[in-house]
N, CA, C and O atoms as a GROMACS GRO file, in nm:
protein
  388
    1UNK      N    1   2.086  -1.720  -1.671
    1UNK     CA    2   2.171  -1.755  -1.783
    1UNK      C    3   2.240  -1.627  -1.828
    1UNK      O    4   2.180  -1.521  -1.844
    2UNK      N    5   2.381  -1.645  -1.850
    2UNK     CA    6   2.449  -1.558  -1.884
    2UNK      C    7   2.446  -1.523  -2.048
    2UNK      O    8   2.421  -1.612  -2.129
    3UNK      N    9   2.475  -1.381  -2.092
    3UNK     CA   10   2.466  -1.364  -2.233
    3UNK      C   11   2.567  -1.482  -2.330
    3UNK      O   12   2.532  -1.535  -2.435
    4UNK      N   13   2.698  -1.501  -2.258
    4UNK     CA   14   2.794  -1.580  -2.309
    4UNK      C   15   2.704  -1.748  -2.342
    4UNK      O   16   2.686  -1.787  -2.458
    5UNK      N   17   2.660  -1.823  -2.226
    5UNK     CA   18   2.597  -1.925  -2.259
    5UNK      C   19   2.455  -1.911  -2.325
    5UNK      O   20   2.392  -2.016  -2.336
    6UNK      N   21   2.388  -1.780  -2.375
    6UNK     CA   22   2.320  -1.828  -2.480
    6UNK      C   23   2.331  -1.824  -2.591
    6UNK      O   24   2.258  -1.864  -2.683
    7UNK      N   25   2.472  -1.751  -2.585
    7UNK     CA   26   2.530  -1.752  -2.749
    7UNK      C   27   2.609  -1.870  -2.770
    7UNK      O   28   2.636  -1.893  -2.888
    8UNK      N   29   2.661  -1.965  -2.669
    8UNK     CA   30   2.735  -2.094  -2.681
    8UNK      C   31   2.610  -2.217  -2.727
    8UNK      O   32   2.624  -2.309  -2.807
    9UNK      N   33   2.475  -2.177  -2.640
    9UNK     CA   34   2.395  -2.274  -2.675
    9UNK      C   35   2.290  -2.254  -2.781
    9UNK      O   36   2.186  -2.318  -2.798
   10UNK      N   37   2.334  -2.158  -2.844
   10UNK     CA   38   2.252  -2.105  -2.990
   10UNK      C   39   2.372  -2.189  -3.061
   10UNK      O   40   2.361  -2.296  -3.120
   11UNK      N   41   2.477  -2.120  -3.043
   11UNK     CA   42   2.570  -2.168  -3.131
   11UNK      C   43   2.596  -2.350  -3.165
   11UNK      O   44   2.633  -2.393  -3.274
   12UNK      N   45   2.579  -2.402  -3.090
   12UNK     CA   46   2.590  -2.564  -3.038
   12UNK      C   47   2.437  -2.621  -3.093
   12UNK      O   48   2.441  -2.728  -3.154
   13UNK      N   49   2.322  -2.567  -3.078
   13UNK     CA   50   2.221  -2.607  -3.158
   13UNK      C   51   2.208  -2.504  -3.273
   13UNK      O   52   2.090  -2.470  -3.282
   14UNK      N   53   2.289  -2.440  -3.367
   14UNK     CA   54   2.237  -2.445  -3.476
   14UNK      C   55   2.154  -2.324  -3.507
   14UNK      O   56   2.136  -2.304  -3.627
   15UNK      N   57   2.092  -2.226  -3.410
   15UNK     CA   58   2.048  -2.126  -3.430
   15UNK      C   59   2.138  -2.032  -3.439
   15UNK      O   60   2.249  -2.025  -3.387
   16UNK      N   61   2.072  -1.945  -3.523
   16UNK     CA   62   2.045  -1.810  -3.524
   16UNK      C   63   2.012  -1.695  -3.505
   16UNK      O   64   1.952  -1.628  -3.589
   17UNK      N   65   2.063  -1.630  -3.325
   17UNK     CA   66   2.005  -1.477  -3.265
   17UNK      C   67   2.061  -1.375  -3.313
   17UNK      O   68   2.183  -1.371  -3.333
   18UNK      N   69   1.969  -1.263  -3.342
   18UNK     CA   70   2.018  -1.185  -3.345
   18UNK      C   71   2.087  -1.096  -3.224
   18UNK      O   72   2.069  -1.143  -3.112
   19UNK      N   73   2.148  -0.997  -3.229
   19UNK     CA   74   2.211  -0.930  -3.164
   19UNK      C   75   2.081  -0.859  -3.048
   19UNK      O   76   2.070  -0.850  -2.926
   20UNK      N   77   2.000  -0.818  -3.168
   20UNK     CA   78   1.854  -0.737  -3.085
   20UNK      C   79   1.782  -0.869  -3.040
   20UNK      O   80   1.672  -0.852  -2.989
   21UNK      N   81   1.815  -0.962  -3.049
   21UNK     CA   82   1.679  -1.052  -2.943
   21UNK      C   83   1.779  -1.128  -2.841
   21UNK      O   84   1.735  -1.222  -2.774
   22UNK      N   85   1.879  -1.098  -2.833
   22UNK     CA   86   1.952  -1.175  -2.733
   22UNK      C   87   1.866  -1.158  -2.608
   22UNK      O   88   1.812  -1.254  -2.554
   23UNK      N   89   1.855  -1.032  -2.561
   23UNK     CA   90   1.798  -0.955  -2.455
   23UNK      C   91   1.716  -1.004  -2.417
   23UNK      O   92   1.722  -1.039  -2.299
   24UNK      N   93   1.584  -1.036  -2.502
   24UNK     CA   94   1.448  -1.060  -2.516
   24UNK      C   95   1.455  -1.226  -2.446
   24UNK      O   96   1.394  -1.270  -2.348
   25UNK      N   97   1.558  -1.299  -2.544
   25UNK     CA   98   1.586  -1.438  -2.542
   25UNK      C   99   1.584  -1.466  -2.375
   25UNK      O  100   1.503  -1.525  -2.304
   26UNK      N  101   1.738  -1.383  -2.343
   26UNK     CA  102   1.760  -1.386  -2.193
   26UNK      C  103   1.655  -1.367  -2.028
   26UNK      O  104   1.623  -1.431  -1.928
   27UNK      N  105   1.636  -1.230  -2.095
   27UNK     CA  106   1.473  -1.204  -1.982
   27UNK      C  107   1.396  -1.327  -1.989
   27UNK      O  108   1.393  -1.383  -1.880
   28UNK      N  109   1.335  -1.384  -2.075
   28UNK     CA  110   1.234  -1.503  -2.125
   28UNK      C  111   1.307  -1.638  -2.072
   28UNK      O  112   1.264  -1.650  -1.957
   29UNK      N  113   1.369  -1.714  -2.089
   29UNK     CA  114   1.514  -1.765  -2.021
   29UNK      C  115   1.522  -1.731  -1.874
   29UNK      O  116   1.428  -1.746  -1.796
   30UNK      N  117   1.556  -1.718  -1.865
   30UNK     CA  118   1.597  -1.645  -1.699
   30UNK      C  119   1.473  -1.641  -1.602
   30UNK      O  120   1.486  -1.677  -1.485
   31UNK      N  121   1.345  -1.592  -1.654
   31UNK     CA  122   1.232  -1.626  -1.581
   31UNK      C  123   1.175  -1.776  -1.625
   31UNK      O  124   1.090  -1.816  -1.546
   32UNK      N  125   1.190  -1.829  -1.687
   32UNK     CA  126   1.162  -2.009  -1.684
   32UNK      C  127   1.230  -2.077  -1.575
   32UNK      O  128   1.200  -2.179  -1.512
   33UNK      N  129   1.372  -1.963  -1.564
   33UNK     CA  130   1.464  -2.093  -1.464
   33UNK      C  131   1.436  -2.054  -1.335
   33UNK      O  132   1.452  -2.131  -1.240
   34UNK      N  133   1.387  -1.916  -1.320
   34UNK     CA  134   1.311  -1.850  -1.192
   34UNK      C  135   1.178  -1.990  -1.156
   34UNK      O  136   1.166  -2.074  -1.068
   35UNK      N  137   1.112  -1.959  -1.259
   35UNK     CA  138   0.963  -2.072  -1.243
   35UNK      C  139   1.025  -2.219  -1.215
   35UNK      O  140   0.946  -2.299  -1.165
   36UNK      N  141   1.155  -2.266  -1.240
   36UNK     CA  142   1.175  -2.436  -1.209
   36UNK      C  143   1.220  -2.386  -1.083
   36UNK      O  144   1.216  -2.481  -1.003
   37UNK      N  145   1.257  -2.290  -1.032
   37UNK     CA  146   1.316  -2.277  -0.888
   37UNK      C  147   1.223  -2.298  -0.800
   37UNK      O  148   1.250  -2.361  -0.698
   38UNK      N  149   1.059  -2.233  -0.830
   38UNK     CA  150   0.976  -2.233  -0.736
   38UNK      C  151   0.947  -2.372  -0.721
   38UNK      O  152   0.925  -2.432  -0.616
   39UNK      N  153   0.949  -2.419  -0.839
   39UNK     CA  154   0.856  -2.548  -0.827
   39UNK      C  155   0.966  -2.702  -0.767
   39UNK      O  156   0.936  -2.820  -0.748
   40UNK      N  157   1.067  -2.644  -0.756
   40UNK     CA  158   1.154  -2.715  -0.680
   40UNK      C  159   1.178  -2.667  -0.553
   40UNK      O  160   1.295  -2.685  -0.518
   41UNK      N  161   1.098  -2.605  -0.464
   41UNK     CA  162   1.123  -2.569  -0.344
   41UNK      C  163   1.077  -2.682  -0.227
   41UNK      O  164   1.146  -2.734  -0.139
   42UNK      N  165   0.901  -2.703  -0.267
   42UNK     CA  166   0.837  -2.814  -0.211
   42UNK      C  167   0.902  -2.927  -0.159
   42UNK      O  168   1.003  -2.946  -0.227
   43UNK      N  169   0.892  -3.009  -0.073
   43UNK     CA  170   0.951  -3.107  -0.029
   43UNK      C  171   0.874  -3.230  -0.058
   43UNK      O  172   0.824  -3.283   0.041
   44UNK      N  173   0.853  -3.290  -0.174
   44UNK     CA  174   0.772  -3.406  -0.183
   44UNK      C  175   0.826  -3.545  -0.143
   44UNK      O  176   0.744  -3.635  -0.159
   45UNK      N  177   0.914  -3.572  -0.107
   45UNK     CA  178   1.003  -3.705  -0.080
   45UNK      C  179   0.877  -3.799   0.001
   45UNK      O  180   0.879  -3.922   0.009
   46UNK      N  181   0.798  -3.733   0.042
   46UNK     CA  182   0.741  -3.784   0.188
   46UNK      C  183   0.579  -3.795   0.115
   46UNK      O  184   0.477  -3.847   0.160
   47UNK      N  185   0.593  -3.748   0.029
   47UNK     CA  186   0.420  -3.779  -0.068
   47UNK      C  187   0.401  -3.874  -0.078
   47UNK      O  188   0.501  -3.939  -0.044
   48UNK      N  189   0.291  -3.959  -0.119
   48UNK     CA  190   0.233  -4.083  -0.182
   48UNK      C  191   0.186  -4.048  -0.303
   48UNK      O  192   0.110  -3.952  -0.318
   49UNK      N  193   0.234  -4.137  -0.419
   49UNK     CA  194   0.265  -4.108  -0.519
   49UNK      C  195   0.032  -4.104  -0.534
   49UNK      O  196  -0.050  -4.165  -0.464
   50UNK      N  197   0.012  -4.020  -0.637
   50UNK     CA  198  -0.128  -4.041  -0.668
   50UNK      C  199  -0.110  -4.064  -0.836
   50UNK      O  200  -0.016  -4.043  -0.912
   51UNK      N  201  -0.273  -4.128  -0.861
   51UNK     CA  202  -0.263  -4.136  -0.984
   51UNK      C  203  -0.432  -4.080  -1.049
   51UNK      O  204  -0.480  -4.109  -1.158
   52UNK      N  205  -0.478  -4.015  -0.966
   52UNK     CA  206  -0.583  -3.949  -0.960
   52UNK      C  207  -0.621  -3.836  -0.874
   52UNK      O  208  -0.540  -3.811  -0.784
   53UNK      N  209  -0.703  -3.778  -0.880
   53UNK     CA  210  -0.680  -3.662  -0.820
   53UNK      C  211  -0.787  -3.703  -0.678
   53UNK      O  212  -0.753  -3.675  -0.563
   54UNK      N  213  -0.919  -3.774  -0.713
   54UNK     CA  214  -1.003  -3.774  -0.652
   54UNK      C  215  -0.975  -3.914  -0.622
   54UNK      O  216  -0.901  -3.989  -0.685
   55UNK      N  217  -1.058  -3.945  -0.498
   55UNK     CA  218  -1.033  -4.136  -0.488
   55UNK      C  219  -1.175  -4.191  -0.543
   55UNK      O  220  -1.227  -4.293  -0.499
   56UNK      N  221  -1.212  -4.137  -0.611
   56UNK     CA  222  -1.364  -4.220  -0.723
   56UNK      C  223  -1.243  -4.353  -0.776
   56UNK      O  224  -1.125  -4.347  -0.814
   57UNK      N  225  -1.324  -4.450  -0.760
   57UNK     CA  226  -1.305  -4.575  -0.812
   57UNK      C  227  -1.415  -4.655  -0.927
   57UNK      O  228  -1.535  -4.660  -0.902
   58UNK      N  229  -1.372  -4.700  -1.021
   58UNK     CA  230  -1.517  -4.745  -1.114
   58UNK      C  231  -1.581  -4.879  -1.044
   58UNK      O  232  -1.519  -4.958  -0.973
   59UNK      N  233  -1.698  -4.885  -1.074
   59UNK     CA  234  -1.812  -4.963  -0.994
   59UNK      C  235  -1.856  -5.051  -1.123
   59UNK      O  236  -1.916  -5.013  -1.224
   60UNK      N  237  -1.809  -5.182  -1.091
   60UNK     CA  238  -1.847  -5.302  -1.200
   60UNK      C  239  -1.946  -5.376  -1.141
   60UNK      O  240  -1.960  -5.433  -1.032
   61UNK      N  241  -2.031  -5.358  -1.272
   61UNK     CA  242  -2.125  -5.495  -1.290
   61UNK      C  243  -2.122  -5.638  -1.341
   61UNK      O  244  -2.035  -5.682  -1.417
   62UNK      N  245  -2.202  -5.692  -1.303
   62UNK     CA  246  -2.248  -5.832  -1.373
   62UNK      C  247  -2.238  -5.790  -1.513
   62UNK      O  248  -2.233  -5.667  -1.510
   63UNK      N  249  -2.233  -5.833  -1.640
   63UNK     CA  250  -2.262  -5.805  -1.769
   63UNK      C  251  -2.366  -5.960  -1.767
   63UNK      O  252  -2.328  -6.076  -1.785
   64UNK      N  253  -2.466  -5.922  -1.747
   64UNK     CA  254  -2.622  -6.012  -1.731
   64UNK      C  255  -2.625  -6.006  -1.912
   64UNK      O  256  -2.563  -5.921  -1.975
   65UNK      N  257  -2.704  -6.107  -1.974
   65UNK     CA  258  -2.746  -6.116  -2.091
   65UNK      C  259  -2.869  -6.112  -2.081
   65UNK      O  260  -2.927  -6.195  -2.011
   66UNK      N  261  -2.939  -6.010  -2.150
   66UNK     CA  262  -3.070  -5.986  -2.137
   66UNK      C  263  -3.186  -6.034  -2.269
   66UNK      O  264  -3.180  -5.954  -2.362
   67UNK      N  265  -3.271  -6.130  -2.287
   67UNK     CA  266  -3.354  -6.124  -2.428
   67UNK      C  267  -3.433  -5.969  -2.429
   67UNK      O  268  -3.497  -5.912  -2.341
   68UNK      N  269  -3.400  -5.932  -2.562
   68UNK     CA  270  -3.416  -5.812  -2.631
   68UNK      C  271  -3.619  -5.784  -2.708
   68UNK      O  272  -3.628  -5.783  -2.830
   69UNK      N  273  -3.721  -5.769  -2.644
   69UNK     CA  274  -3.822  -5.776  -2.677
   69UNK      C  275  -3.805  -5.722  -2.812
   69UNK      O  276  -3.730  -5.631  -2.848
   70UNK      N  277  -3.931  -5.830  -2.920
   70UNK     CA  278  -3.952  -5.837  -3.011
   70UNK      C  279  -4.000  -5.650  -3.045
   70UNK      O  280  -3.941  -5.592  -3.136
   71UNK      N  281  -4.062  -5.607  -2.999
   71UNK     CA  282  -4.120  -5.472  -3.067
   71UNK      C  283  -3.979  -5.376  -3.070
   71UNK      O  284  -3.949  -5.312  -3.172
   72UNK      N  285  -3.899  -5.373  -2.950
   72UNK     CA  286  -3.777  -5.295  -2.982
   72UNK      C  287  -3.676  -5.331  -3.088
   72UNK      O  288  -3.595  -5.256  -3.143
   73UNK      N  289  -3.698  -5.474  -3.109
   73UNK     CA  290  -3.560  -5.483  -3.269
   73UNK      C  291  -3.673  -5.441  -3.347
   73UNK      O  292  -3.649  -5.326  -3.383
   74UNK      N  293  -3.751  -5.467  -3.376
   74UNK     CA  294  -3.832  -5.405  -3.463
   74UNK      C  295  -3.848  -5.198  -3.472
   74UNK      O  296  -3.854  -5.129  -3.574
   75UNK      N  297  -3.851  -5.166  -3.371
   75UNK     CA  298  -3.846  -4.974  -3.405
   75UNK      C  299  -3.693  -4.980  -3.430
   75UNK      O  300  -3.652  -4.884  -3.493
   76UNK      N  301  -3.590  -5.078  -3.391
   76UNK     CA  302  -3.435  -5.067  -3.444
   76UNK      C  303  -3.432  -5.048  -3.542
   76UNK      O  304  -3.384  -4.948  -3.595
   77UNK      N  305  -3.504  -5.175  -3.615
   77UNK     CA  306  -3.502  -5.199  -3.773
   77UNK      C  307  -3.554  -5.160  -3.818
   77UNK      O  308  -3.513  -5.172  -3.933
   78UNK      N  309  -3.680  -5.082  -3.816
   78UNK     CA  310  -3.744  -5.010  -3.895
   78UNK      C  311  -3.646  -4.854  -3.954
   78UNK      O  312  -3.724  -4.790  -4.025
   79UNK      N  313  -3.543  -4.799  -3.948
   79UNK     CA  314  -3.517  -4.690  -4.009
   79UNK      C  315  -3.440  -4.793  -4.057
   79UNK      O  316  -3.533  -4.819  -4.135
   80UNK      N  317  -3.366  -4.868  -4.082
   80UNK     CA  318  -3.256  -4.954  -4.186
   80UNK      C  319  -3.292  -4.990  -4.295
   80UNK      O  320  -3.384  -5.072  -4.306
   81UNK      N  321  -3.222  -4.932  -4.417
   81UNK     CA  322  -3.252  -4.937  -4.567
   81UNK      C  323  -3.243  -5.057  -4.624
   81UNK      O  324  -3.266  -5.070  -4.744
   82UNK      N  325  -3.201  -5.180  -4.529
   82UNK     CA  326  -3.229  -5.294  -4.608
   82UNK      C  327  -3.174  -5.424  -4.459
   82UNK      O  328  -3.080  -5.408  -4.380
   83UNK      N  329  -3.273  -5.544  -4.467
   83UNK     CA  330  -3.242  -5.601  -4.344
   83UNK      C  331  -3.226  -5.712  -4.377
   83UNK      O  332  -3.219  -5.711  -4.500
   84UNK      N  333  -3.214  -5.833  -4.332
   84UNK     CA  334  -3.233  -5.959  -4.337
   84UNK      C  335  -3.232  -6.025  -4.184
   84UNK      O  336  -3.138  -6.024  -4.104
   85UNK      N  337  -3.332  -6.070  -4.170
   85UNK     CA  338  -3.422  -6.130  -4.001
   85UNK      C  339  -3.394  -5.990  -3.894
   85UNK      O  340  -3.422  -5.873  -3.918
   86UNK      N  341  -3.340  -6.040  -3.790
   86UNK     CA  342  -3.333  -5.922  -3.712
   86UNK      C  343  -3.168  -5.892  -3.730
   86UNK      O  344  -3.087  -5.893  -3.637
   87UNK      N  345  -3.145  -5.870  -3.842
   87UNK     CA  346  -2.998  -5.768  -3.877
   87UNK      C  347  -3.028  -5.667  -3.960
   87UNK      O  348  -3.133  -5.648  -4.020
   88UNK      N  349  -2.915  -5.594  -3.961
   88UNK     CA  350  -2.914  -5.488  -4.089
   88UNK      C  351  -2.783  -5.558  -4.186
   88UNK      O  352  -2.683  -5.628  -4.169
   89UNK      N  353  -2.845  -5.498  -4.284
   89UNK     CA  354  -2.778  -5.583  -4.393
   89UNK      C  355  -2.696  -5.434  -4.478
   89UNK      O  356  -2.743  -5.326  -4.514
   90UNK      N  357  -2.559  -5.492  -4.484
   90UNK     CA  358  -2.518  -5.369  -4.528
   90UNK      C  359  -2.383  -5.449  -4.652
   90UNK      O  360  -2.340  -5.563  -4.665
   91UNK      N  361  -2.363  -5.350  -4.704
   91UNK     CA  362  -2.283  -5.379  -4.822
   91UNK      C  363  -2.150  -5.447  -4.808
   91UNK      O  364  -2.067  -5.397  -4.732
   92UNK      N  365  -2.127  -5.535  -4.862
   92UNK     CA  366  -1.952  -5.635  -4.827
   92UNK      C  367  -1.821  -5.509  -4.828
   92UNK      O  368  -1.793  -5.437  -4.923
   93UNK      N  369  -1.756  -5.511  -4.690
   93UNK     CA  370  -1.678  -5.396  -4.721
   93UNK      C  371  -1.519  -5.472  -4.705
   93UNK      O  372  -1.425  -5.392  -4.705
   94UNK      N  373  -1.493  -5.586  -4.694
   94UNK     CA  374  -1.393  -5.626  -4.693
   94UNK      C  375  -1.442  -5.715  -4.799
   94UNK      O  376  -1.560  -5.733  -4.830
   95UNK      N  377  -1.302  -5.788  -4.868
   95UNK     CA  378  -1.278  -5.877  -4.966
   95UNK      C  379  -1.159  -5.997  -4.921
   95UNK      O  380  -1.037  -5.989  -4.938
   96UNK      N  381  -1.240  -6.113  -4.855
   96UNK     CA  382  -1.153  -6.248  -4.827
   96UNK      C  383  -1.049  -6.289  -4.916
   96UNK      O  384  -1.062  -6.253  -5.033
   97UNK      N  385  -0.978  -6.336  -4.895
   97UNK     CA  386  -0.849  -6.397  -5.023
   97UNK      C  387  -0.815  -6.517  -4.964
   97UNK      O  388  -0.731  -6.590  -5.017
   0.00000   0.00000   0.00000
């Protein structure tokens, strides 16, 4: 990028360079468009697009319904400050209309 177009495209958005950071601006600038050069060298046309890096796939189960033995709702419920049968009973936090 030339000094002229970053004072056209400061100027066109609204900023404000100074005279002393033009320089700074430019070097900084100029190596970004260096870095899109590299990364446009590659020839990907011929890739298959991925959408993961690894080919792990997730592994589904049955969702089986299981009865829950009586002594385990019970050590559940035992730290709960207030219950009713095998629930916890907790304070109305919505209001129906």
């Amino acid at each position: 990028m030339l000094k002229e177009e970053l004072e056209t495209t400061a100027f066109l958005a609204r900023i404000d360079i100074k005279d002393e950071e033009k320089e700074k601006y430019l070097k900084d600038i100029n190596s970004m468009f260096e870095y899109i050069e590299i990364l446009q060298e590659p020839n990907v046309a011929t890739l298959k697009p991925t959408t993961h890096v690894t080919e792990l796939r997730n592994v589904w189960r049955e969702d089986i319904v299981k009865p829950c033995p009586r002594e385990t709702i019970d050590q559940m419920l035992n730290g709960a400050p207030e219950r009713e049968g095998t629930f916890y009973k907790i304070k109305k936090v919505i209001e129906a209309q």
